[in-house]
C-alpha positions in Angstrom: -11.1 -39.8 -22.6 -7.7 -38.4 -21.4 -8.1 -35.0 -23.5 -11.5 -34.7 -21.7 -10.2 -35.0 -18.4 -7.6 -32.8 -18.9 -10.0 -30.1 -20.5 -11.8 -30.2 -17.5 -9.3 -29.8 -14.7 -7.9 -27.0 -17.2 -11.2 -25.6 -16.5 -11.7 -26.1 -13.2 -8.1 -24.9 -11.9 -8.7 -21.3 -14.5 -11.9 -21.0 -12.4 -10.2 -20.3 -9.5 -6.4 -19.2 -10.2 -7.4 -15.6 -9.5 -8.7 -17.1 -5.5 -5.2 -18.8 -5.2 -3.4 -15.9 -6.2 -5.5 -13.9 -3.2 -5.1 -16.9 -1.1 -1.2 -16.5 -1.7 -1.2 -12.9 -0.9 -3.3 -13.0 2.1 -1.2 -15.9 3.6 2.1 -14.2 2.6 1.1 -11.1 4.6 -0.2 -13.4 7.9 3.6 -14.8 7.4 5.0 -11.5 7.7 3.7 -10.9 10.8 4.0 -14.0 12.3 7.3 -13.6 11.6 7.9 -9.8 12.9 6.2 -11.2 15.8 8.6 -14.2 16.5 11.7 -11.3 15.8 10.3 -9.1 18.4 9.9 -11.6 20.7 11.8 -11.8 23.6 13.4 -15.1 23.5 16.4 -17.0 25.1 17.0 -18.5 22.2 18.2 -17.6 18.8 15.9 -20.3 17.3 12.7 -18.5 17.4 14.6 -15.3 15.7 15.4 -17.9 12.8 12.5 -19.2 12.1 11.0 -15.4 12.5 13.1 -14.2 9.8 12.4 -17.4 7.7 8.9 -16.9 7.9 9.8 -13.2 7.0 11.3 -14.6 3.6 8.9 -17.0 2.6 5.8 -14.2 2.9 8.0 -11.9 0.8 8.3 -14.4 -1.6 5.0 -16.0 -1.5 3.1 -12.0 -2.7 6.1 -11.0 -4.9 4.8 -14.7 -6.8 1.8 -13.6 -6.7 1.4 -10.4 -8.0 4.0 -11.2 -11.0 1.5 -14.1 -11.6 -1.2 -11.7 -11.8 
């Protein structure tokens, strides 16, 4: 019963790897600008540069991960 469950979500999750890998690519780019956004900015505080440049990361890092998965 176990190996059968497991074949299925096997399955089901190779049916749509190449969606998330997409998914990640598209989010990673909405990141980017979010962040470039929050950067530009003008801001009194310093706070909303970090977290622009954070986002900045993360989106790099999110479609580098996805297109080496690919």
């Amino acid at each position: 019963m176990e190996q059968i469950i497991e074949r299925y979500i096997d399955n089901a999750l190779d049916n749509i790897a190449p969606q998330l890998y997409l998914f990640s690519i598209i989010l990673g780019i909405l990141l980017i600008f979010l962040g470039i956004t929050f950067i530009v900015k003008k801001s009194s505080t310093r706070n909303l540069k970090t977290v622009g440049w954070m986002c900045v990361g993360v989106g790099a890092v999110a479609i580098v991960s996805s297109l080496v998965q690919m």
